[in-house]
Backbone atoms as SQL, in Angstrom:
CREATE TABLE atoms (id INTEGER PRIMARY KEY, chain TEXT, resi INTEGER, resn TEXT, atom TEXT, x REAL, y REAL, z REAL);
INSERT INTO atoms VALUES
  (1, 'A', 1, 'UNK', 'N', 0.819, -1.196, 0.000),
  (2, 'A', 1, 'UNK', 'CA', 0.000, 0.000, 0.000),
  (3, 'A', 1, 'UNK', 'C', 0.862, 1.260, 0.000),
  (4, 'A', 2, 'UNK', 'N', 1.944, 1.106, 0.971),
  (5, 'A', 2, 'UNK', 'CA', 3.316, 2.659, 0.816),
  (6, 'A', 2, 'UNK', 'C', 3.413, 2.502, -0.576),
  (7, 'A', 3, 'UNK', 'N', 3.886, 2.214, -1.155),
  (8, 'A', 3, 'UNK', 'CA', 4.338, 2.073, -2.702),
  (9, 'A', 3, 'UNK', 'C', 3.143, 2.180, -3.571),
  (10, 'A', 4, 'UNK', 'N', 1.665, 1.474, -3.591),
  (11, 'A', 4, 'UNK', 'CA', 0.978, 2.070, -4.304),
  (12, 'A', 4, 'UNK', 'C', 0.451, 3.893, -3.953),
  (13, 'A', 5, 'UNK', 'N', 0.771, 4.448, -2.905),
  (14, 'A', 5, 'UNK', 'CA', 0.533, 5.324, -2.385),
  (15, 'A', 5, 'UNK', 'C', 1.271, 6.416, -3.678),
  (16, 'A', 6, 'UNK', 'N', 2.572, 5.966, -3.173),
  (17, 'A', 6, 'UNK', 'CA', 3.752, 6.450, -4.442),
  (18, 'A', 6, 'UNK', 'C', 3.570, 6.426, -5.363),
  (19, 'A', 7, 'UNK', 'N', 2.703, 6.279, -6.412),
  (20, 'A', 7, 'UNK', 'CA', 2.233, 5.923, -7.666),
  (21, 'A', 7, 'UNK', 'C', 2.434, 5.059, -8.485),
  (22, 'A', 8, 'UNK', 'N', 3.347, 3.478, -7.906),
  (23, 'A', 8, 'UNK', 'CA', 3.446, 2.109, -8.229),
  (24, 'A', 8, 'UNK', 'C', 2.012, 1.533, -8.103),
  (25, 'A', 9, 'UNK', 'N', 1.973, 0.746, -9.400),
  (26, 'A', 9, 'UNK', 'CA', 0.231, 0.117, -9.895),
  (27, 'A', 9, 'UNK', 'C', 0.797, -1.186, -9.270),
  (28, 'A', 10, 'UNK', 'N', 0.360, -2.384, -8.352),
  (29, 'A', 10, 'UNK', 'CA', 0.448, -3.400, -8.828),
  (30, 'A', 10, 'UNK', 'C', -0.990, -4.276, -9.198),
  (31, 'A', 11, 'UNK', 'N', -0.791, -4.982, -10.256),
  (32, 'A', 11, 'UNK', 'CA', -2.201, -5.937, -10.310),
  (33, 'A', 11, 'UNK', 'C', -2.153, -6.858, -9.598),
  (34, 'A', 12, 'UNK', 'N', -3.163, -7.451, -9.485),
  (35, 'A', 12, 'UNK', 'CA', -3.971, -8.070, -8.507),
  (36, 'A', 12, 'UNK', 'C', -2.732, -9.385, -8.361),
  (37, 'A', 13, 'UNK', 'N', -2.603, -10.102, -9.242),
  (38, 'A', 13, 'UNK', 'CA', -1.530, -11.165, -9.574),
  (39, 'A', 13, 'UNK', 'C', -0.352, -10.690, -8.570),
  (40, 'A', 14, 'UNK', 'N', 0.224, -9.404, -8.743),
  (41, 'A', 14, 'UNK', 'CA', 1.577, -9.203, -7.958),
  (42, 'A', 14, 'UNK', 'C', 1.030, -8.850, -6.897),
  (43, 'A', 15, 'UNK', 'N', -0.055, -8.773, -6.457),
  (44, 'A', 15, 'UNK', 'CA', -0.115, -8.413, -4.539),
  (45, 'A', 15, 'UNK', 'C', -1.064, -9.823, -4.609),
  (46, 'A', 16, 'UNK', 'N', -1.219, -11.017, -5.313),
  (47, 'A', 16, 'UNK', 'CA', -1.317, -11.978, -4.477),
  (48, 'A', 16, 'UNK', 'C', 0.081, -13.497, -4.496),
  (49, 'A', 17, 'UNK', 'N', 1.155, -12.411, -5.320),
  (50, 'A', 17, 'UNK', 'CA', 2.061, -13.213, -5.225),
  (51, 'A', 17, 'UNK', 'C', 3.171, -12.802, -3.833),
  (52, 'A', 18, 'UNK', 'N', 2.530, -11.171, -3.704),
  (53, 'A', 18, 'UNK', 'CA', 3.897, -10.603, -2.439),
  (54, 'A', 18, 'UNK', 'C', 3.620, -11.391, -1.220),
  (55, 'A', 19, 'UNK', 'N', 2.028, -11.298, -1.395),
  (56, 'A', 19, 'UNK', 'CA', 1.240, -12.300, 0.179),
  (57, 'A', 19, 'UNK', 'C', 1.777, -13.550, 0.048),
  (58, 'A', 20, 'UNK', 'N', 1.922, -14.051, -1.044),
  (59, 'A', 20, 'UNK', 'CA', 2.687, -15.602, -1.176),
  (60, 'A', 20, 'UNK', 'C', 3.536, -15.783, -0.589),
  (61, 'A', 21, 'UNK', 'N', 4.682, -15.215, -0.872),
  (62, 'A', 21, 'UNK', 'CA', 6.323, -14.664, -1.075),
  (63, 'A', 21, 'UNK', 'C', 6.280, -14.713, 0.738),
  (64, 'A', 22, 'UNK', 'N', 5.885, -13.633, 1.495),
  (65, 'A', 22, 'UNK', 'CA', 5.438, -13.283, 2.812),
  (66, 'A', 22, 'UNK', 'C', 5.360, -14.635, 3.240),
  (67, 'A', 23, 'UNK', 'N', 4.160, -15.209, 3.260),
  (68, 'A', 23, 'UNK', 'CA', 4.105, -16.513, 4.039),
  (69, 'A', 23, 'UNK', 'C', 4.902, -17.484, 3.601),
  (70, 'A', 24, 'UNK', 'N', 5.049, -17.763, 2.680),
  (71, 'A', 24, 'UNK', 'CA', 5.961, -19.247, 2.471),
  (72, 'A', 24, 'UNK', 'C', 7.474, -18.939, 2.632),
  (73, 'A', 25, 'UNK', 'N', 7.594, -17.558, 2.832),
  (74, 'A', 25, 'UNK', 'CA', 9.235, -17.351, 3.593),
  (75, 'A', 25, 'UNK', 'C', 9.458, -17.268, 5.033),
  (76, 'A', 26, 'UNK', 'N', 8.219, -16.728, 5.101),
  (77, 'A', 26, 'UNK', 'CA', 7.805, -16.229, 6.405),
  (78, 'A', 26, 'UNK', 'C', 8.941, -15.089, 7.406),
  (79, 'A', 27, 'UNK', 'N', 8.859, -14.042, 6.707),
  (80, 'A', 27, 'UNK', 'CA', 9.762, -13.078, 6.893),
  (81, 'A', 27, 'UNK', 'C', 9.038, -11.528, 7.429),
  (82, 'A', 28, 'UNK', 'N', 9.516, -10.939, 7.744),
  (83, 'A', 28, 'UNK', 'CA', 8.798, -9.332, 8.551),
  (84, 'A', 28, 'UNK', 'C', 8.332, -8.746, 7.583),
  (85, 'A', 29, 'UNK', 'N', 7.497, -7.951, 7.541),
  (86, 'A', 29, 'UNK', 'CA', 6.668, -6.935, 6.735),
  (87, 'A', 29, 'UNK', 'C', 7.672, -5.718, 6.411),
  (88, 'A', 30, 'UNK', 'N', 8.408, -5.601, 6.895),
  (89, 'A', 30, 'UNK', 'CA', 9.670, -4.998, 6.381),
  (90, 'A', 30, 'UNK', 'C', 10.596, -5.389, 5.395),
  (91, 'A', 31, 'UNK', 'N', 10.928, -6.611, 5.621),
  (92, 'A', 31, 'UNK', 'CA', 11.280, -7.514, 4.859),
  (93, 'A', 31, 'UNK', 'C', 11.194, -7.348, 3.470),
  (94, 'A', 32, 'UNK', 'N', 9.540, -7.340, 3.427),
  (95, 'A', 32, 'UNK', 'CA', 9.075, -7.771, 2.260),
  (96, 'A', 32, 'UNK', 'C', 8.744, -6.666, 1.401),
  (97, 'A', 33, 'UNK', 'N', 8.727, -5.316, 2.312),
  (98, 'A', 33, 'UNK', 'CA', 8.609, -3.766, 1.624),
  (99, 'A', 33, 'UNK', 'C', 9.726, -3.522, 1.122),
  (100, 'A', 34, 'UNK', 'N', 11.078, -3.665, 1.674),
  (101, 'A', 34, 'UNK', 'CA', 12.220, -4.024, 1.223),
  (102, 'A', 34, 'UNK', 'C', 12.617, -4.887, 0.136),
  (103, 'A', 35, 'UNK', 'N', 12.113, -5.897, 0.089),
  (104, 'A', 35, 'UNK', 'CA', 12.458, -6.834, -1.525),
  (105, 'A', 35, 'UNK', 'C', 11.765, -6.465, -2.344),
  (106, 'A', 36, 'UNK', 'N', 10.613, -5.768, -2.025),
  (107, 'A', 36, 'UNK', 'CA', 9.918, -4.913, -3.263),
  (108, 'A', 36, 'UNK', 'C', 10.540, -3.886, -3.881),
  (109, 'A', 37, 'UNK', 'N', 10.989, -2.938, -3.024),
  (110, 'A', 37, 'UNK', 'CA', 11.155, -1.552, -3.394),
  (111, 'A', 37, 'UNK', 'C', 12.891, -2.117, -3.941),
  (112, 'A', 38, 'UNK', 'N', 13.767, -3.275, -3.493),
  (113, 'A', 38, 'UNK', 'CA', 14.367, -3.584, -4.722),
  (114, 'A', 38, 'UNK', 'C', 14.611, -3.942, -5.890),
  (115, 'A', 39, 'UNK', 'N', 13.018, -5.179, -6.000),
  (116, 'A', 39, 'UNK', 'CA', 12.975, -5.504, -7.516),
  (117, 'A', 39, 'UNK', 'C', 12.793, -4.507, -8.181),
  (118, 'A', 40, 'UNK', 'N', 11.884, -3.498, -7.810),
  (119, 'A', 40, 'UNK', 'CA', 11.217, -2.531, -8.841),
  (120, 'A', 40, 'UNK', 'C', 12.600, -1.580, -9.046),
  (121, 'A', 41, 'UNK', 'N', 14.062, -1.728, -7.929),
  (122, 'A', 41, 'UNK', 'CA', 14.685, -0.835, -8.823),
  (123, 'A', 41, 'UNK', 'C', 15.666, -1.192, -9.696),
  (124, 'A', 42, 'UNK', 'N', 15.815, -2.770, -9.266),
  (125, 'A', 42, 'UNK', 'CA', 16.862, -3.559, -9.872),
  (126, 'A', 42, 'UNK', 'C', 16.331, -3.916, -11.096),
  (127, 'A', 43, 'UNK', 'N', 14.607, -4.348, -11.262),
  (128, 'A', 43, 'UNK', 'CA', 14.253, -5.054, -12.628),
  (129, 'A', 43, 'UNK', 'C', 13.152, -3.856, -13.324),
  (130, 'A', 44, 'UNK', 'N', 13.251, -2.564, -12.844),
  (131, 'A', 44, 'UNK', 'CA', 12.351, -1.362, -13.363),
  (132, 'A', 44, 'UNK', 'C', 11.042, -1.942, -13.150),
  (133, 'A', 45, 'UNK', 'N', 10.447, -2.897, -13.209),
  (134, 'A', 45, 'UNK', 'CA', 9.210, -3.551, -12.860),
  (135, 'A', 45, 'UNK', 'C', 8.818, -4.912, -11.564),
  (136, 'A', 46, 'UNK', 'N', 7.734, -5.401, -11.018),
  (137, 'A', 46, 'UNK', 'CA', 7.461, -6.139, -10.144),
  (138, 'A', 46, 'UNK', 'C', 7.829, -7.401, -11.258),
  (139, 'A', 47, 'UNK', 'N', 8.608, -7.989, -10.477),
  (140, 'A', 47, 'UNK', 'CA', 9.257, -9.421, -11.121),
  (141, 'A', 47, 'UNK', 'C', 9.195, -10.358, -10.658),
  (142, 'A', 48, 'UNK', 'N', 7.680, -11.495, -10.351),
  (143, 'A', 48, 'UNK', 'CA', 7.609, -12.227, -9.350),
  (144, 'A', 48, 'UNK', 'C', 8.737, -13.042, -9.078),
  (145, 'A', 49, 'UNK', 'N', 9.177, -13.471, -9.986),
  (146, 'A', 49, 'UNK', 'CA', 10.426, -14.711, -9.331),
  (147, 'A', 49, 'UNK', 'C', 12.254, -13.784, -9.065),
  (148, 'A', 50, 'UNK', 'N', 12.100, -12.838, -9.496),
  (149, 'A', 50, 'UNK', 'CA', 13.390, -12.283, -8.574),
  (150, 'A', 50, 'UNK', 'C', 12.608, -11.530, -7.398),
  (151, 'A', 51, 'UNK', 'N', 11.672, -11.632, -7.154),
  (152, 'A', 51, 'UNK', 'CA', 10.903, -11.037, -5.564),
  (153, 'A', 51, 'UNK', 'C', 11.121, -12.083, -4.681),
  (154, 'A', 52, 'UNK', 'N', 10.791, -13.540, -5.148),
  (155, 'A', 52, 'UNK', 'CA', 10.466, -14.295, -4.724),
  (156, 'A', 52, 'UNK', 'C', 12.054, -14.985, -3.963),
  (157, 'A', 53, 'UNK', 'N', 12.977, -14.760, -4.885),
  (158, 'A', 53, 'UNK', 'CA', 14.453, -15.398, -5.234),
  (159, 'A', 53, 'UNK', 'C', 15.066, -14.462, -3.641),
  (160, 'A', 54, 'UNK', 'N', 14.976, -13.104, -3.886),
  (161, 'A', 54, 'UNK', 'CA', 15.538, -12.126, -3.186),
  (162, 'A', 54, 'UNK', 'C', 15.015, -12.413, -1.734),
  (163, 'A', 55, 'UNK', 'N', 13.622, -12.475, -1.318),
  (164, 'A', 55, 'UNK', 'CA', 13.069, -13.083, -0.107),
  (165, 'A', 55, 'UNK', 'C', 13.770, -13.974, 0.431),
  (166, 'A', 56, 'UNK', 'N', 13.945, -15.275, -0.588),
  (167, 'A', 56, 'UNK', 'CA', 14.458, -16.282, -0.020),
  (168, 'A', 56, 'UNK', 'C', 15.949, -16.246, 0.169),
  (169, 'A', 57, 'UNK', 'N', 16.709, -15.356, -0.537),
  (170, 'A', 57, 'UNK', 'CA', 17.727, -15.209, -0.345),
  (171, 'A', 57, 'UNK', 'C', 17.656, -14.086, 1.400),
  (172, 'A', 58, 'UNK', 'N', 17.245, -13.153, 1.697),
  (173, 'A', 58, 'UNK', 'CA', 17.333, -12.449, 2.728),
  (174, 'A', 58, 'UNK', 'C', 17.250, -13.223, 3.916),
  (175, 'A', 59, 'UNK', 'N', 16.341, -14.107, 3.381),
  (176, 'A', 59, 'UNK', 'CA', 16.042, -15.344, 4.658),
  (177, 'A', 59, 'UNK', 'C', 17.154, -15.958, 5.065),
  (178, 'A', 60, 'UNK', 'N', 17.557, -16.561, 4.213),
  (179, 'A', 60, 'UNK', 'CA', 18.799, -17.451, 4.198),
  (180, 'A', 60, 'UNK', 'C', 19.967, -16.552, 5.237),
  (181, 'A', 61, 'UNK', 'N', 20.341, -15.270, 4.635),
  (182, 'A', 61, 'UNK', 'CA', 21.814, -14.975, 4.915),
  (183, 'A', 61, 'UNK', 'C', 21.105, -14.067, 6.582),
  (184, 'A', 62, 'UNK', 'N', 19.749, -14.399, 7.040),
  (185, 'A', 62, 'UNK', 'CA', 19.435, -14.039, 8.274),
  (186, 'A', 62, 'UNK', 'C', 19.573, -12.711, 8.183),
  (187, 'A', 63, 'UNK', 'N', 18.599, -11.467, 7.280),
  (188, 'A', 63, 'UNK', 'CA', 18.699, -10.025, 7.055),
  (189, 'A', 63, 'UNK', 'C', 17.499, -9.915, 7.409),
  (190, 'A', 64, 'UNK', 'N', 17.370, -9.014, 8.612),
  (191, 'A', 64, 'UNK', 'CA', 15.956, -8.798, 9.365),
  (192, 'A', 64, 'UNK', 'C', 15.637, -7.449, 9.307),
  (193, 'A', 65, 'UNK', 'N', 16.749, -6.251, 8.619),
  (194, 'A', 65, 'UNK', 'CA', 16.061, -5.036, 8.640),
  (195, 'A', 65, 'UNK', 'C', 16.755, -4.489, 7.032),
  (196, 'A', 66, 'UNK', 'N', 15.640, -3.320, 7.028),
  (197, 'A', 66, 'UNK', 'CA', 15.820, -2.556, 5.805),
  (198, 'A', 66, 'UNK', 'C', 16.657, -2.286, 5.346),
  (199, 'A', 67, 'UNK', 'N', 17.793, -1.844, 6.607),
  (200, 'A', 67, 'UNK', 'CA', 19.187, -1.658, 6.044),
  (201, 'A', 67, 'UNK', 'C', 20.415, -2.501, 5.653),
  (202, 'A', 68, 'UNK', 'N', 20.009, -3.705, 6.646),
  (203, 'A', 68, 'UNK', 'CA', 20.814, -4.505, 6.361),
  (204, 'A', 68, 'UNK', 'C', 20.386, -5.136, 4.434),
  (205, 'A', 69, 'UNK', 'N', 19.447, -5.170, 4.516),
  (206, 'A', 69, 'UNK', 'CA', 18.801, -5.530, 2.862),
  (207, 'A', 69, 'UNK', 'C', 19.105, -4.829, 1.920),
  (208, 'A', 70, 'UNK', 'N', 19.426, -3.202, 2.007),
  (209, 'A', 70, 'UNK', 'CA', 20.153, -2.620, 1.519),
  (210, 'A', 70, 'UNK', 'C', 21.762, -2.478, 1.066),
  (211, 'A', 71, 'UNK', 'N', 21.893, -3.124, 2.021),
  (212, 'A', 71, 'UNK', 'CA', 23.393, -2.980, 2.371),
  (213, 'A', 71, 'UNK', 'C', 23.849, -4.668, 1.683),
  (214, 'A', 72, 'UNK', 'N', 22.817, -5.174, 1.626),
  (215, 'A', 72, 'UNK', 'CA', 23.312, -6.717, 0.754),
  (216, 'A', 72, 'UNK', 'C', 23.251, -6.937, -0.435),
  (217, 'A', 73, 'UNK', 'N', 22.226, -5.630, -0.495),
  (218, 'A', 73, 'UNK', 'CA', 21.997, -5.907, -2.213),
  (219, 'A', 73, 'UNK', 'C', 22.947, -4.816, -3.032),
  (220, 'A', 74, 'UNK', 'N', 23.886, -4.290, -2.634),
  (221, 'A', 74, 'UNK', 'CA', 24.053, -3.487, -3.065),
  (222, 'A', 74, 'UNK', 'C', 26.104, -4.633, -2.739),
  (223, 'A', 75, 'UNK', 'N', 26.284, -5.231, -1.635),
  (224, 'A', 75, 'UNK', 'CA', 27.254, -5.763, -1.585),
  (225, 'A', 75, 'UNK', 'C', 27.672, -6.551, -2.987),
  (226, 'A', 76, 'UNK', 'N', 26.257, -7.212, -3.030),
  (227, 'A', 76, 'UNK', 'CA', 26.745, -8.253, -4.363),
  (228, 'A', 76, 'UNK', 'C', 26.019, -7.942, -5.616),
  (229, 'A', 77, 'UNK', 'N', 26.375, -6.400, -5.989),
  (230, 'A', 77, 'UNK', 'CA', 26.323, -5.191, -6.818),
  (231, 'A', 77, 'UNK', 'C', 24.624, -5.468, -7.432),
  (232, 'A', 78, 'UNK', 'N', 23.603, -6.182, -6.601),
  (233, 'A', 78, 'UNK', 'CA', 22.008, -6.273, -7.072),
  (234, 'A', 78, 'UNK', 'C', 21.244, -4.867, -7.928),
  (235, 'A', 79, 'UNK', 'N', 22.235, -4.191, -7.973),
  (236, 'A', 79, 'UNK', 'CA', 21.678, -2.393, -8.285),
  (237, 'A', 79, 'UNK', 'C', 22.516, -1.728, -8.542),
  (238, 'A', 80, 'UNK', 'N', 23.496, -2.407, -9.756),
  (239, 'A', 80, 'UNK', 'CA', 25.080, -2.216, -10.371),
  (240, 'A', 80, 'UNK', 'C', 24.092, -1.281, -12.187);
């Protein structure tokens, strides 16, 4: 909803894939505002399976805040 606020459209398909993404990673709502607001800058558009990829990757390397998600994606140049 922050991001559609911002004037990002998503259809119905990509906000019932973020709710996906969310539970079957099962990661913070931060988290997941965070892997958004990177696909859309890494792939210019909502990209379900690098949303999906990036989640599961944040999970993995145990990244629980915004900055640290920032600070990872940008380590292994995600926004080169």
């Amino acid at each position: 909803m922050h991001l559609e606020n911002k004037g990002f459209k998503f259809g119905e398909d990509a906000i019932g894939f973020i709710y996906f993404g969310k539970r079957s990673v099962n990661v913070s709502d931060e988290i997941v505002n965070t892997a958004i607001e990177i696909t859309l800058k890494a792939q210019k558009r909502f990209d379900n399976s690098f949303y999906m990829s990036l989640l599961e990757t944040l999970h993995a390397n145990n990244i629980n805040t915004h900055q640290e998600a920032w600070r990872y994606a940008e380590s292994i140049q995600l926004l080169a």
